[in-house]
N, C-alpha and C positions, 0 to 999 in steps of 0.2 A: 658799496653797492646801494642803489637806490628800489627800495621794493615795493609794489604796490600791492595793498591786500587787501582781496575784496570780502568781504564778510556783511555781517548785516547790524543795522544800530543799535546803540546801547539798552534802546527801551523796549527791544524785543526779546521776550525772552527766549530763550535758547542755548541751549547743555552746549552746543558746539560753539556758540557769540563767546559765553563764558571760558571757553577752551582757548579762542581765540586772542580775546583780550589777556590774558594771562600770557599765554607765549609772545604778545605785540610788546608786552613792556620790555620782554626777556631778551627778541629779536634787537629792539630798540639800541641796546651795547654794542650790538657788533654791526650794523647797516642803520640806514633812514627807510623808516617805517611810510610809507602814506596808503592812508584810509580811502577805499573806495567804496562808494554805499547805494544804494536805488534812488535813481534820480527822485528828487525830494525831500531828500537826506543833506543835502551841501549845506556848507556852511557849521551842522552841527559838531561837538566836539566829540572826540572818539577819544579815547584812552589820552587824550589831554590834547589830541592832535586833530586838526580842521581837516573833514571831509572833504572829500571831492563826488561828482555825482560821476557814478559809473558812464555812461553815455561819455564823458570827456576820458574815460581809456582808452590810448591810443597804444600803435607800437612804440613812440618813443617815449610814452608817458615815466617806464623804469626800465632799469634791467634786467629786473625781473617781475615777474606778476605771479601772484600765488595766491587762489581760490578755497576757502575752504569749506566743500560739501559735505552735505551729511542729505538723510531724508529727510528735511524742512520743507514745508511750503512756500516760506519765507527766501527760500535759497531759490526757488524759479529765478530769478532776476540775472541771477549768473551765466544762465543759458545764451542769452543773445551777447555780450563779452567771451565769453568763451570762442563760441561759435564764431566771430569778429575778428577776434586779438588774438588768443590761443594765449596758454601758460600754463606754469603747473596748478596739479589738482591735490588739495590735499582730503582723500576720499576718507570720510569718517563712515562711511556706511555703504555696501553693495547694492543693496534692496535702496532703490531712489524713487518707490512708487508714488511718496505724497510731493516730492519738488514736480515728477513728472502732474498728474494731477492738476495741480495748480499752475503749471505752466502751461498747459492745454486742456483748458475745461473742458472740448468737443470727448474726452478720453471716460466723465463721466455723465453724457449725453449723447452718445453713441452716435450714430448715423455713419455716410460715408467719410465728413471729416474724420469723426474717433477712428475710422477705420485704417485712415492715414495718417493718425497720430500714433495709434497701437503701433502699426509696421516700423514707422519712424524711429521709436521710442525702442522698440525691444527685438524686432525683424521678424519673422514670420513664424515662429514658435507661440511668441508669448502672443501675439496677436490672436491665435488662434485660442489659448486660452481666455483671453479680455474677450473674446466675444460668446464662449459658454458663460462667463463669469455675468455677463449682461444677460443672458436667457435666464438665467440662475434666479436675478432681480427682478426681470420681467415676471415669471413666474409666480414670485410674490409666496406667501404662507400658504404648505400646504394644506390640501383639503382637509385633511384628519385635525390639524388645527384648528380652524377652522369650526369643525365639526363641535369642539371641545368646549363650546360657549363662550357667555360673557361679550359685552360690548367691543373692548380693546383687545387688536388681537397682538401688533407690535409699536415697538417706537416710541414710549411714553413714557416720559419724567415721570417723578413722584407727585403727586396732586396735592396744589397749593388752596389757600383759604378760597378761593373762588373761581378756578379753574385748572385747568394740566396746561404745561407746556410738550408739544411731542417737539419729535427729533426729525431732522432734516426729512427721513421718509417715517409713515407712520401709516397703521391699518386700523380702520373699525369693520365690527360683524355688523354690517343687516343682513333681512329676510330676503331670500331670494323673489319672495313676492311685495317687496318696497315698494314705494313710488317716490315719495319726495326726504329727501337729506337738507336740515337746516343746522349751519352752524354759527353760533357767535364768536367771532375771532378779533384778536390782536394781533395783527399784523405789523413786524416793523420795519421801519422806513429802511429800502435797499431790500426785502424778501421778495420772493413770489412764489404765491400758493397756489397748486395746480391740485383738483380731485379728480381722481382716475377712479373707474369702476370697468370690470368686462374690458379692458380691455381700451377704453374711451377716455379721452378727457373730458368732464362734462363741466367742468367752472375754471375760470384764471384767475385771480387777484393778483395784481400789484399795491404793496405796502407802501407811504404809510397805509393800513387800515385798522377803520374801528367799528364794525355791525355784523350785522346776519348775512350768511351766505344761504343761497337756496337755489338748490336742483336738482332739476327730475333727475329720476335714477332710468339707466336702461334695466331693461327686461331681465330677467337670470343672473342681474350682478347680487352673488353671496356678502363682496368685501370692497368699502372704501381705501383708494389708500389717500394718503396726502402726504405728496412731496414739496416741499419750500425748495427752492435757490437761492441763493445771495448769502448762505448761512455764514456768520463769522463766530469763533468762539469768542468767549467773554475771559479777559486776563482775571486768573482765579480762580474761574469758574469753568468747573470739568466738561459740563452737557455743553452740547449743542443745539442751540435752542434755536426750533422754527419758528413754528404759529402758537399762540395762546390760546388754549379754545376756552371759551367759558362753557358754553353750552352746546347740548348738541340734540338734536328732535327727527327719528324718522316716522312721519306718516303722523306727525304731530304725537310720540311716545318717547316721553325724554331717555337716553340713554346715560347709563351710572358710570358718570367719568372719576367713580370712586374704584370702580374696581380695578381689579389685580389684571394686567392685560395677559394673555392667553402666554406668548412666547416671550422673551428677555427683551432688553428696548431694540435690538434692529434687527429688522427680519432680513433678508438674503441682501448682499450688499456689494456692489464690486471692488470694496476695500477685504472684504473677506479672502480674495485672493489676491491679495498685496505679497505675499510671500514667496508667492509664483510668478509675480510681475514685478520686475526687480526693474524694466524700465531705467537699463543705465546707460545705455547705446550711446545717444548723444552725450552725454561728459566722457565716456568712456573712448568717444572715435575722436571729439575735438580735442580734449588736452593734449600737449605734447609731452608733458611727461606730470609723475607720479609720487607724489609719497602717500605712505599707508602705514597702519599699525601692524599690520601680521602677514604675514609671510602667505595666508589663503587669499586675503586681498588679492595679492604682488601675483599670486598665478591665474584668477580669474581674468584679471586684466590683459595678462600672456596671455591667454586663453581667446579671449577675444580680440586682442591685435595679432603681436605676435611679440617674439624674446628679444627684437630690437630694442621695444620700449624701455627706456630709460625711468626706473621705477627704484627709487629711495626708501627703507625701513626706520622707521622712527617710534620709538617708545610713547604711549600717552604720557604727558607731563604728570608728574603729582607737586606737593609739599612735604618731603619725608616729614613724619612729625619726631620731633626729640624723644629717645624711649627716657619716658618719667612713671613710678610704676603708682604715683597720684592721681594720672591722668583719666583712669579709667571712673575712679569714685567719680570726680569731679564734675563729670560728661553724663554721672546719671544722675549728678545734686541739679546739675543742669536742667535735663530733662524732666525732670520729676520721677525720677523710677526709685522706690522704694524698697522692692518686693525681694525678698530672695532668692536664692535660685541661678540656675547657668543660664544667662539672656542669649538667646539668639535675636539676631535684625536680618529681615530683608528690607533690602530699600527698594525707593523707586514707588513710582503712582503703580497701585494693583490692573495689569492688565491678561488676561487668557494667555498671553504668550508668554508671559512670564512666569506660566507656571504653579501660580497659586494652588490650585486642588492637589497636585501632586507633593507640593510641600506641605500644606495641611493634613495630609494622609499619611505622609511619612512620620510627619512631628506626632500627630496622635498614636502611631505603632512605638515610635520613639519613647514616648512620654511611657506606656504600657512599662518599658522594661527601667525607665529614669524618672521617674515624675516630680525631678527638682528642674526640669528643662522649661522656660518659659522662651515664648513667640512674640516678636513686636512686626508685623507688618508699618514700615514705616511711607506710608505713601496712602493717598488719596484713592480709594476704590474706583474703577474705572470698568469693570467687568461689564459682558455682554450677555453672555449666556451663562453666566455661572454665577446662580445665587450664595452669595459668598457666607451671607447670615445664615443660611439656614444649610450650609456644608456644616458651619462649626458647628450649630444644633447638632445635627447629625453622630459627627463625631467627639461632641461630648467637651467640646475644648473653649466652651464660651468664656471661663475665667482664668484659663491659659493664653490665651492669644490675647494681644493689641494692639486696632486700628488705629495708627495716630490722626489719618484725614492728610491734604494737603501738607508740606512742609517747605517754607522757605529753604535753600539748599545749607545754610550754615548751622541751621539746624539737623539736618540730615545727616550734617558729618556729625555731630554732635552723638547721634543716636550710634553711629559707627562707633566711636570711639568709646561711648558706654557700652556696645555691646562687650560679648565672650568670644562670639563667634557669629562670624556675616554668611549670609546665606544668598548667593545670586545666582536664579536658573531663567533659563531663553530656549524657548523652541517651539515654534519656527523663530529662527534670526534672519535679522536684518544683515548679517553678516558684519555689523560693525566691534570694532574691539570697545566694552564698558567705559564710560570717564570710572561710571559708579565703583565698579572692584577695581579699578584703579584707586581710586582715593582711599579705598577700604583698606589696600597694600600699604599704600602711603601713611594710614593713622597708624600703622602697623597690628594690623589685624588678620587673625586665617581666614581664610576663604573658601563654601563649599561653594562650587560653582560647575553646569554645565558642560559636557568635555564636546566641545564644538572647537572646531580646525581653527578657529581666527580669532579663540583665547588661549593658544598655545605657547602666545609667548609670555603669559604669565608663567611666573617661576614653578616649578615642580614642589620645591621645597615651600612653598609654603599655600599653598594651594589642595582641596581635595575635588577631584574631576565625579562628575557621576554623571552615566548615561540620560539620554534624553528619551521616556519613552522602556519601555521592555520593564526590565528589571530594578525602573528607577526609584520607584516608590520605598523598596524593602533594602537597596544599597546604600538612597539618604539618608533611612533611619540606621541603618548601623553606624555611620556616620557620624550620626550627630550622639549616637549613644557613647559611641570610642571618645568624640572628642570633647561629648559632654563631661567624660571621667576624670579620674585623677591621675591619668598619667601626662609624661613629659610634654609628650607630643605636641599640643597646644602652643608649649613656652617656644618650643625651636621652631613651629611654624610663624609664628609672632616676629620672631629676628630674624627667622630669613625673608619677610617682608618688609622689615626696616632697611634690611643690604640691599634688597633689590629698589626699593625706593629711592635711596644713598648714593648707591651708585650706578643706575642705569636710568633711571625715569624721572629725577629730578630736573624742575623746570631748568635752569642752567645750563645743562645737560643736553636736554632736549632741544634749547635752542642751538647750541652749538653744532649740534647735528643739524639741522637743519639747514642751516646757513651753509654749513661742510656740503651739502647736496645739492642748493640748490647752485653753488657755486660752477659745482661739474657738472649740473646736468645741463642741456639744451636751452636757449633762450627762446622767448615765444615767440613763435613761426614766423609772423609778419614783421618780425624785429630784424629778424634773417637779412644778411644779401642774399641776389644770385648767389652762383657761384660764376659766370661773367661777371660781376659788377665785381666780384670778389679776387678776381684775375688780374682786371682791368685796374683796381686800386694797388694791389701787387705790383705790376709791370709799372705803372707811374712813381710809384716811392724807389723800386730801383731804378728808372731813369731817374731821376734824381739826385738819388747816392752816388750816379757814376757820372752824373755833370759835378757836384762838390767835388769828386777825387779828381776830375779832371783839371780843375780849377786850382785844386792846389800840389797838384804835380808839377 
């Protein structure tokens, strides 16, 4: 079988690129792999094999075609092949609000195109909510903010030796009786900075720029904002960086782009209801058929076509790692961990959804009744509204807990395999199944995690579920208390994370699966005959057979 797979190139980073090249070597045994990538991309080498530029996928390009989504931005590209060619999808994620996004910017610039991009995108529910979701932004910080002082109200970096950089949208307080806003800005090449006040846009820049901006304010405006476009994130680097303001003067009275802004860096945003705008409509109506990790996937997608759909269940790949009972020291002479004590890890960049405050709350009730329980947050802080420093003030757990910052992914596992015990919670999800508590399964380690429908098929045995929300806070920490102690339970959750790595989710494994599916399932639409042409090739090969038999009768 010849398979084409479209994914995205090696120098982009991405949990799913990484997901993919691992099962391409594995696919590699049993079929011929070929790379398909965003026009632009031909020529480079993929997992040791020469690209082809998406745009030259045809229907006869293989026999099979098989996509793998997730919510990338980087995965837009797939939309117009899909849409084209049709094939399978292998859906790493429900919620596809950031591919949508990026595959029609009208969706975060509203108007009537956004409005038929929302319908497009999600049909007349979630439209309905993208368009409160837009008033929400419109709206901007409320008054009582507002009210609360200080120059900055949202959107700003931490302030560098000689200016701030804010975030794609950003607010300052003037006087409702202002008159003139001057700002010194870095603008860079590919931006544009627009100042809204009241309601107005009152300046535009296109970047490159490097000077003073100046303009009149209208009458009653309380709050600037300033929104950038063109924003790209920086590889490494977490912010999203707009404009660099150095300075800023209203009515010629400098304003202190030292202080602490009023609200966390983004005020109302139409990514805030990302959760709600799952935006999967189109992969979901053009693929003709399916694999997924969990069985919640496999029904929402029922749910939106119907039980015809031809839709495959496949295990995330891991590495079972070898049980060595070495392995743990080694992974923390690795890391640097010193300390004594039962390590807990969460991994992953620190984000709201993930849950942070409600684990800090619990590990601090936790530690009250164990206080040999130590916290490694293994991921780069990314929070929005939740000042992460000054929780742990709070709760008293500044030399209990630590932030490792950023971490390459080999390090990450590294920190897994030093841990005692992994800690992974999500809510709201993306409804995707973890690589992360997969890999955690695979070094052979327990897992608290989450009890959401579409990480059900992690194993029971070695797994502990907890609510999202209610009762979660005071369930984690018994939790972590039972499995901080000295009993078994630990040890036989540990192996039966090895079995389940061994023998169901090993790449190997997973490939074979795969191949086993895509074999039976449906070939991509436009590969199709009729069903006349399908008749018609039929009825010729039998006239055929009965001219030969006639010939030698």
């Amino acid at each position: 079988m010849r398979l084409a797979l479209v994914t995205t190139p090696e120098a982009v980073p991405s949990g799913i690129g990484d997901y993919t090249r691992t099962l391409a070597r594995h696919l590699g045994e049993h079929l011929e792999v070929v790379p398909y990538l965003p026009d632009g991309s031909a020529g480079e080498s993929w997992c040791g094999l020469e690209a082809r530029p998406v745009s030259a996928l045809g229907p006869r390009s293989a026999d099979r075609i098989l996509y793998q989504v997730g919510n990338e931005r980087g995965h837009a590209f797939m939309l117009d092949p899909l849409r084209r060619v049709g094939g399978t999808v292998t859906l790493h994620d429900w919620v596809l609000f950031d591919l949508a996004v990026a595959a029609h910017p009208e969706l975060e610039r509203g108007g009537w195109r956004g409005h038929v991009a929302a319908w497009r995108c999600g049909g007349l529910e979630q439209r309905q909510r993208w368009v409160e979701a837009l008033r929400a932004r419109r709206a901007g910080v409320p008054p009582e903010a507002r009210a609360a002082g200080g120059p900055l109200l949202h959107g700003w970096h931490e302030p560098e030796a000689d200016g701030r950089w804010c975030a794609p949208r950003a607010g300052l307080s003037v006087s409702d009786r202002a008159q003139r806003l001057e700002l010194a800005v870095h603008l860079p090449a590919g931006h544009r900075l627009a100042l809204e006040s009241a309601g107005t846009t009152i300046i535009r820049q296109d970047g490159p720029f490097e000077g003073v901006l100046s303009a009149d304010l209208p009458a009653g405006g309380a709050a600037v904002g300033l929104v950038v476009r063109g924003v790209r994130p920086v590889p490494g680097d977490p912010r999203e960086l707009g404009a660099f303001v150095r300075a800023a003067t209203v009515d010629g009275v400098p304003l202190d782009l030292l202080a602490a802004p009023v609200l966390p860096l983004a005020g109302p945003q139409l990514s805030d209801a990302r959760f709600e705008l799952p935006f999967q409509r189109p992969v979901v109506r053009w693929a003709d058929a399916f694999l997924v990790h969990s069985a919640a996937v496999a029904d929402r997608i029922h749910e939106d076509r119907n039980a015809a759909t031809a839709i495959g269940l496949v295990p995330h790949g891991v590495d079972p790692t070898p049980p060595r009972p070495e392995l743990r020291a080694e992974a923390r002479r690795a890391v640097g961990w010193e300390e004594d004590g039962f390590l807990l890890v969460s991994f992953g960049a620190i984000q709201e959804h993930k849950r942070p405050e409600p684990l800090l709350r619990a590990f601090a009730e936790a530690r009250a009744r164990a206080p040999h329980l130590r916290l490694v947050l293994a991921g780069a802080p990314r929070t929005e509204r939740l000042d992460l420093e000054g929780l742990l003030d709070e709760l008293g757990l500044a030399d209990a807990v630590r932030i490792t910052g950023w971490l390459e992914e080999d390090e990450a596992v590294r920190w897994m395999e030093a841990a005692d015990l992994c800690v992974h919670l999500r809510g709201p999800s993306t409804m995707g199944t973890s690589g992360g508590a997969a890999r955690a399964l695979g070094a052979g380690r327990a897992l608290v995690l989450s009890d959401l429908p579409e990480w059900r098929e992690f194993p029971d045995e070695a797994v502990r579920r907890v609510p999202v929300g209610g009762s979660e806070v005071t369930e984690l920490a018994s939790v972590l208390v039972e499995l901080g102690g000295a009993s078994g339970s630990l040890a036989n959750m540990e192996q039966a994370a090895l079995r389940w790595a061994a023998e169901t989710a090993a790449w190997p494994l997973v490939a074979e699966r795969t191949v086993e599916l895509l074999e039976r399932m449906p070939g991509h639409r436009t590969a199709r005959r009729s069903l006349l042409q399908t008749l018609n090739k039929e009825a010729q090969r039998n006239a055929a057979l009965r001219a030969e038999r006639a010939k030698g009768g």
